[in-house]
N, C-alpha and C positions, 0 to 999 in steps of 0.2 A: 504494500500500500504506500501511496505516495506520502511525504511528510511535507507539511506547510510550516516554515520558521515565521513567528510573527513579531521579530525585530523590529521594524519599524512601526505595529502598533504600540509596542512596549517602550521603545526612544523617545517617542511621541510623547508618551506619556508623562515621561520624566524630565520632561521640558529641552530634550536633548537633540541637538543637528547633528547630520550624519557624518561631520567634520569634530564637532566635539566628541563621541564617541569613538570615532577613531582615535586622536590622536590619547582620547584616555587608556584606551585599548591598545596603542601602539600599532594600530593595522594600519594601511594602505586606506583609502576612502574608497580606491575603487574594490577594495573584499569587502567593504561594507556595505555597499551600493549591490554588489554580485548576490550578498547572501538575502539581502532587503527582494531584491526584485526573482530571487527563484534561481540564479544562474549558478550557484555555487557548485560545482560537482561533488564535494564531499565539505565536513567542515570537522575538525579535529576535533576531542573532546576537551583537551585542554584550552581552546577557545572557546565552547561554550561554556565551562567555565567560569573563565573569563567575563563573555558577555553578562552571562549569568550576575555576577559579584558585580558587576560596573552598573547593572540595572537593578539590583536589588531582586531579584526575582528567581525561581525556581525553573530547571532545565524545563520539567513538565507545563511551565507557562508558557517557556519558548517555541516548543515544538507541537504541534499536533496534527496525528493521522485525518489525512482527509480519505473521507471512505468514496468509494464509488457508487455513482447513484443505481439505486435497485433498477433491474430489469422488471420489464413488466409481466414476466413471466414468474416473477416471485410475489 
């Protein structure tokens, strides 16, 4: 199942630009930009983390399985 990162509703939330986040994180803006918009092909777990402690919030806030929409055969 696909996994949706929800970093940028969470950065939002903490009153935070995806340039102050980086440079708190130490990342590149464009792997912040990559993982905000879906494009990240893997993301290490020491970077979540990471993001995790700089947002205050738990991995399971970050990440969540988007399920696939039922057939209608179900």
């Amino acid at each position: 199942m696909p996994v949706k990162i929800k970093l940028k509703q969470l950065r939002e939330d903490k009153g935070l630009s995806q340039n102050a986040l980086a440079r708190q994180l130490e990342m590149s803006l464009a792997n912040i930009q990559k993982i905000e918009y879906g494009k990240a092909k893997s993301i290490p777990l020491d970077t979540l983390e990471k993001i995790c402690l700089a947002l205050d919030c738990e991995i399971g806030d970050l990440l969540v399985i988007v399920k696939p929409p039922l057939s209608q055969d179900e």
